[in-house]
N, C-alpha and C positions, 0 to 999 in steps of 0.2 A: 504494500500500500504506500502511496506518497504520504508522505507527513506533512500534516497541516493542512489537508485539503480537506475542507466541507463536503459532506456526502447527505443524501438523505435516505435513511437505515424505517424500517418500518416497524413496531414492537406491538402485538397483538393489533394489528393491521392499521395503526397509527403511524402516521409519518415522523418523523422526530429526525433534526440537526445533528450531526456527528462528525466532529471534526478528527481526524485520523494523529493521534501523538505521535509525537518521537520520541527517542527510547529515554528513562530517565536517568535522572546524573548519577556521578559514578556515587557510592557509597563512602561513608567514611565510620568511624567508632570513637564511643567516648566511653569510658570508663569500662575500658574492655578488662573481663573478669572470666571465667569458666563458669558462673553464677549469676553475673547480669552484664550483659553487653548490652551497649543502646546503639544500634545501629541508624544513621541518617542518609538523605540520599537530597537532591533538588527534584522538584516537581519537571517532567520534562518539557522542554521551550515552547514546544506548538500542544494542545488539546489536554492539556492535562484536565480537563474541566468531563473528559468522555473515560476519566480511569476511574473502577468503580475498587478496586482493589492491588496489592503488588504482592509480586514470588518474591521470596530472599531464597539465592541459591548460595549455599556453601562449600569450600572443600578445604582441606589442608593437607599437611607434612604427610599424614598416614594414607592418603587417600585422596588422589587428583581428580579423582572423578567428581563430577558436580553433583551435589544432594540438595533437594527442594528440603529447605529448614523452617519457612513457615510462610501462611498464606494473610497477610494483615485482616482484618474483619471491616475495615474500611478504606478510604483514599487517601489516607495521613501518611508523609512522606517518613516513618521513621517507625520502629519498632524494638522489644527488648527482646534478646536471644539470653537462652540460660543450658545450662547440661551441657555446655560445649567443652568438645577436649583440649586440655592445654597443650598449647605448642603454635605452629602460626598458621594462620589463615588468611582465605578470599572469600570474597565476597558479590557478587550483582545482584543486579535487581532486574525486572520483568514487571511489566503493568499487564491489568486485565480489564478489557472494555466487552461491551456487549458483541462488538464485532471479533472478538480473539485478544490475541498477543500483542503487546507492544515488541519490536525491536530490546533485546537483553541492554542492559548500560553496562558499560564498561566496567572492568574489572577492579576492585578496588585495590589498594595498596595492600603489602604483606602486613597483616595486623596478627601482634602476638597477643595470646588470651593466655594469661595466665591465673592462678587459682589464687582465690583475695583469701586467704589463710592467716592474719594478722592476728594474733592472739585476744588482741583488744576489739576487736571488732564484734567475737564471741563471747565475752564475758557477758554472762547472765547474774542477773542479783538475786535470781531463786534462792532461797535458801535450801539448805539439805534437810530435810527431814531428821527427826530422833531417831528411828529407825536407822535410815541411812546411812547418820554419822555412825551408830552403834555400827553396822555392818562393813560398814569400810574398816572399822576400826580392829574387826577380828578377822579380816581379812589384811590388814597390814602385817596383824602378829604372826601371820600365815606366812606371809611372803619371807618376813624375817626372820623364822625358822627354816622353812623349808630352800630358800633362794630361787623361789619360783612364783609366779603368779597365781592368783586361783582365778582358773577357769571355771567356768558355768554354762553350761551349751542348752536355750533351750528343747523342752520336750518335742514343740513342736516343729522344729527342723526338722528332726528323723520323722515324723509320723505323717506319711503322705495322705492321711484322710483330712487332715487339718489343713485350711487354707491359709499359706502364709500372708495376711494383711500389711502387715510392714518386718520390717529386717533390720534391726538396728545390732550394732554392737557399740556398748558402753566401757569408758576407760576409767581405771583409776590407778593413776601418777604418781607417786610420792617425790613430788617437783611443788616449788613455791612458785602458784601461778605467775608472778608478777615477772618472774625468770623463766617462765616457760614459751620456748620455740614452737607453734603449731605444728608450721609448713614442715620444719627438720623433723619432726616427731611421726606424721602422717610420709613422710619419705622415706625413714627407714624403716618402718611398720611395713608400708605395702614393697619393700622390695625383699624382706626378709618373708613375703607370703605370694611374693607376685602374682600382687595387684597394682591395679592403677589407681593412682591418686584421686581420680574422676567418678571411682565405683564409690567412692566414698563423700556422703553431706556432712558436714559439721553443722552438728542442731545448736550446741551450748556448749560452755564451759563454766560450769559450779567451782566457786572458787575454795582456798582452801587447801588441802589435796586436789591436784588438778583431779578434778571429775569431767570426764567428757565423753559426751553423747554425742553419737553421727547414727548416719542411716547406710546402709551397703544395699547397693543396686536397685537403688528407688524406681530407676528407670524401667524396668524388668516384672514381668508379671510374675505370679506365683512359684508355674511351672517352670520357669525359667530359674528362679531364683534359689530353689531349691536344691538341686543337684550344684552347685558354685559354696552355698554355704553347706555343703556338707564337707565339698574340697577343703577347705576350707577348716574345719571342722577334723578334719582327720589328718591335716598339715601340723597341727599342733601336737606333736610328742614333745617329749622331757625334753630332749637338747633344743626343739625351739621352744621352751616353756624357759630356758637358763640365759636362749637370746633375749627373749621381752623382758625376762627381768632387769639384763643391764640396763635396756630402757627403761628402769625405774616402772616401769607396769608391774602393780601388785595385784592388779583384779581387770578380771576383761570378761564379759558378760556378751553373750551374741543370742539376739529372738527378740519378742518383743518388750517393749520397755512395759508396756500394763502387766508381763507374766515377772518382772524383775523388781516390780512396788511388791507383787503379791509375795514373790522369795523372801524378800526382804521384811515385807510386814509376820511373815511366818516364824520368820529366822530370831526374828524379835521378841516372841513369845517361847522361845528357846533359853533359860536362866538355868543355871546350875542351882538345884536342889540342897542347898549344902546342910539339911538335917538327915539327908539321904547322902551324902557321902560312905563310905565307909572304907576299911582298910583291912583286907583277907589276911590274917596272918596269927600268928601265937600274940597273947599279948594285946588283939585286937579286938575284929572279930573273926570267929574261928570256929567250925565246928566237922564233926568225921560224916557223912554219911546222908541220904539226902534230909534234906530239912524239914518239919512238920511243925510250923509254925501259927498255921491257923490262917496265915494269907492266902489268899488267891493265885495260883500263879500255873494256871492249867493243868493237864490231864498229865504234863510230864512232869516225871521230879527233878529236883532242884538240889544242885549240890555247890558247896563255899566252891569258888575260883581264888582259891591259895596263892597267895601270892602276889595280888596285884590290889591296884588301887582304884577303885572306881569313883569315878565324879558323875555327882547324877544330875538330870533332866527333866526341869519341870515340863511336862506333855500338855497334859489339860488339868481342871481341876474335876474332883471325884473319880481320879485315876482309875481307881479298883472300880468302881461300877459300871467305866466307861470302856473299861479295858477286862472285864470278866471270863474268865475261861482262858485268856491268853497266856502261852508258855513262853519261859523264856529261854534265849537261844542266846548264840554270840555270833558275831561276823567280823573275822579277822582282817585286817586292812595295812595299806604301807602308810609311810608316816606321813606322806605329803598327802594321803589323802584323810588322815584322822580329822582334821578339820573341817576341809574338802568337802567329803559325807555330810559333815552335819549341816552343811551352806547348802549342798545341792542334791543330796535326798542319796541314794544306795543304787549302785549301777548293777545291770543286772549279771551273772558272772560268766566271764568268756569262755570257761572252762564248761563244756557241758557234759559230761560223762553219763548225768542222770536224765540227762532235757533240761531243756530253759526254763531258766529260773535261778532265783537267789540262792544263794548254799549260804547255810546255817548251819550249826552245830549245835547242840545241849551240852557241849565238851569244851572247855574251857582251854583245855591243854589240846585238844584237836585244833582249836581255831586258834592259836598260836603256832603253828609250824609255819616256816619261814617262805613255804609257798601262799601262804595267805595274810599272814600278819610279818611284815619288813621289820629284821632286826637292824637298828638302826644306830649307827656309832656317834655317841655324842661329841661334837666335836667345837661347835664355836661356843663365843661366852651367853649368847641369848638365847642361846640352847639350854646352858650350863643354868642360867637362871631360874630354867623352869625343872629343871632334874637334879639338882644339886649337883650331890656327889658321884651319881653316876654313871659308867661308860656306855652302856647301850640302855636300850627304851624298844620296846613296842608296845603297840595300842591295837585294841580289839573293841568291837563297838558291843555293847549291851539290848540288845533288844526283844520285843514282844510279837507274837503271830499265831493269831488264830488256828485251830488245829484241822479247822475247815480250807485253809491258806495252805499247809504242806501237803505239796501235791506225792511228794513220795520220802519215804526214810529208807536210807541206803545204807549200803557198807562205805565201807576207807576206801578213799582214790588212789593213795600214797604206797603203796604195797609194802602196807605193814602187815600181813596177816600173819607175822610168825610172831608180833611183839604184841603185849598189851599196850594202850594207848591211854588210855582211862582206865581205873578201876575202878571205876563205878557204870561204868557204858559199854556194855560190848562192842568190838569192831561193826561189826555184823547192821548197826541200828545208831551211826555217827554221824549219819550225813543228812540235813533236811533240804528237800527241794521247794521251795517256798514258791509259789503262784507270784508273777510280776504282772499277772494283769494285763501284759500285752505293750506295757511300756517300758521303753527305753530307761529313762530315769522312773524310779518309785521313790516319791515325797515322803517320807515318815509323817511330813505334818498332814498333809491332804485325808482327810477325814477317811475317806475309804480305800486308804493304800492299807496292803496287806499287811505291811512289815510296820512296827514304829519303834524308834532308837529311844532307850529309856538313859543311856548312859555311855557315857567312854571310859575303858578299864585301860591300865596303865600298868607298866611292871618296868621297872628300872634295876639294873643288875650293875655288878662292880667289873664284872666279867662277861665274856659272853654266854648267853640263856643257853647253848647250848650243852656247858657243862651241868646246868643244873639238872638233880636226880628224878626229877620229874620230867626230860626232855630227851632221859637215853635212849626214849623210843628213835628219833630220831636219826640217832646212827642206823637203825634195823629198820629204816625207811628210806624213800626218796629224798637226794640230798644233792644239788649241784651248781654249779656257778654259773648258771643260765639265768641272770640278773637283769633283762628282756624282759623274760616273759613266763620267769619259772619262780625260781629260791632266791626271796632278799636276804640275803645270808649276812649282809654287813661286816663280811671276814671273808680271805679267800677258804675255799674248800681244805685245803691241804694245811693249813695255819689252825684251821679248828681241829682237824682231827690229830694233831700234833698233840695240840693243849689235851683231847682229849686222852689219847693215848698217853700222854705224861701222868693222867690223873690230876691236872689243873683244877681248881677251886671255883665255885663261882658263887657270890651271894646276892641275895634280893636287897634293892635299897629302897627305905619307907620314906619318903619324902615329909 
């Protein structure tokens, strides 16, 4: 078409004036950002009065081919682009009249977009919750035992019946916001997980401990989103859980933020019980054979766990009436996750010998063997803090489960059938296979999870537990330095059976 010449165009069989444009001006950008670009252009010279709308076409560094990036909703020479990837770009424009296309305008200059990541720009004045602060706060004591972050993955990433509505993952820093780098913190996060900087929104930053909320792959529907955070999700073993720590990352939470109020409001209703403490031993409390006390404490019996120190957990209140008929079991755990468990509920166990599901014990000295409870060598001073005087620690969790909930009572996995293990338990009847309900994580708080943690038991030694005379099952078992995915032995194999073969000593320490 010639530009600028008057035509007369006919629209539901009415004649109407249409003067034919020419193409418009070239583009230009002001406060170009990955997050808000405001792109402008000139009205073109002849008929701008017949454009009822304009294309913005894009391309850059990744990708020379031109992409249609948005359609304006009216004839305003200018428009805001957001989602774009950082690095540089072009840009034209394209008008739309009742007759077609304008002539494309020329291309615009190389315009770099890069991510407005200013730390100050994010600062929220939200305050944190009581909650929140509490849960950050046992989550730092975590970090700084263990040298790791606690992760939290929620439930409904793995379970594909659940539509993921939003994808956030949440940080907490132990950085003085005022000294804290976004950009450099979001750069070496996504290249120690390779991601792009762009998968990622910054919502806020709660000051404080840096607390920082973003959103991953907002751009992305459900189906999409899913299979990425589970990559995601399963990128994270121990030696990247030792990287995020140098980044000062003490807690990293990935799903949504309504499912991480509710952890957190849960987690809060979690107090140490401390009329319900006690301490298994001569001298304490102490006794031979199962107990008949007149409690409740279901269909199986119940014998002292010698030896260790349990810290107890307020549940609910009217425990016993709420919790009636339930037995109780133990679930052995490594030490980074004694915490871990109580923040983010009881995974279910990778080992299935019996079928899916939880393994439990009614054996105390069962659920201590070093494939399930990590002996663990104390080693720094804020270690030392919490164990005094002694060199190794493990933890086993205490808890309650309906007898409707074990789905099977097994034998020993560990091929100990030539040793006793318990004397009060047969081999034969050591192992419970607990109902998970179908989920990935089971909440102890969640009213209707099978399992519920009444306590964390504790046993600190001067030496390592393997000497102690309660553990020579041990040797007459499975025993090996497959520290993956088998025995947290916290010694090498060959150093223990040394000591034991010398007849080495080992004592329990009461804190």
């Amino acid at each position: 078409m010639n530009k600028g010449v008057t035509t007369i165009l006919y629209q539901n069989g009415i004649p109407i004036n249409f003067k034919i444009p020419s193409k418009p001006g070239r583009p230009y950008a002001t406060d170009a950002s990955c997050q808000h670009t405001t792109l402008s252009w000139t009205k073109p010279a002849y008929g701008s009065e017949s454009i009822h709308q304009y294309m913005i076409y894009g391309q850059n560094h990744l990708n020379s081919q031109w992409k249609l990036l948005l359609t304006t909703v009216d004839a305003t020479p200018s428009a805001i682009l957001s989602n774009l990837e950082e690095g540089q770009h072009q840009f034209k424009i394209q008008g739309i009249t009742l007759a077609g296309y304008t002539d494309e305008s020329d291309i615009s200059d190389i315009i770099n977009i890069a991510n407005d990541l200013s730390t100050k720009k994010y600062l929220s004045k939200q305050q944190l919750s009581s909650e929140e602060n509490s849960y950050y706060e046992e989550c730092k004591e975590y970090y700084r035992l263990t040298k790791q972050p606690l992760v939290s993955i929620c439930d409904e990433i793995f379970d594909n019946s659940i539509e993921l509505q939003s994808s956030s993952i949440k940080f907490g820093i132990d950085e003085d916001y005022r000294a804290f780098d976004l950009r450099d913190f979001l750069r070496k996060f996504c290249n120690k997980l390779n991601l792009k900087i762009n998968d990622i929104a910054v919502k806020r930053i709660q000051i404080g401990s840096v607390i920082l909320e973003t959103e991953i792959y907002n751009k992305l529907e459900s189906y999409d989103k899913r299979p990425r955070l589970k990559m995601i999700a399963h990128k994270l073993t121990d030696a990247l859980q030792e990287e995020l720590a140098k980044m000062n990352i003490f807690f990293m939470f990935m799903g949504s933020i309504n499912s991480l109020f509710k952890i957190q409001k849960h987690r809060s209703q979690i107090k140490l019980y401390p009329q319900y403490n006690r301490i298994y031993a001569l001298g304490y409390v102490y006794w031979q054979g199962a107990l008949n006390d007149g409690l409740d404490r279901g269909n199986k019996p119940y014998y002292c766990p010698i030896g260790w120190q349990r810290r107890s957990f307020y549940v609910t209140e009217n425990f016993y009436e709420k919790f009636k008929g339930w037995c109780i079991c133990y679930h052995g755990t490594k030490f980074s996750n004694g915490l871990s468990i109580l923040l983010s509920g009881l995974k279910p166990a990778e080992r299935n010998e019996h079928g899916d599901g939880i393994y439990v014990t009614p054996s105390i000295n069962y659920a201590c063997h070093p494939r399930y409870s990590e002996v663990k060598f104390i080693e720094s001073s804020s270690q030392r803090k919490f164990f005094k005087s002694g060199n190794y620690v493990q933890f086993a969790l205490e808890c309650r489960v309906h007898p409707n909930n074990i789905n099977e009572i097994a034998s020993e996995t560990l091929g100990a059938r030539g040793t006793t293990i318990d004397a009060n338990i047969t081999n034969d009847i050591i192992e419970w296979v607990i109902n998970h309900q179908n989920k990935t994580v089971v909440d102890f708080n969640d009213p209707e999870a099978s399992i519920v943690c009444t306590g964390l038991l504790t046993r600190v030694t001067d030496d390592h537990p393997g000497l102690l005379p309660e553990s020579q099952w041990w040797h007459r078992s499975h025993l090996c330095n497959n520290r993956q995915t088998c025995c947290l032995l916290g010694i090498d194999l060959d150093s223990l059976q040394k000591k034991y073969q010398r007849g080495d000593k080992c004592n329990i320490v009461f804190n």
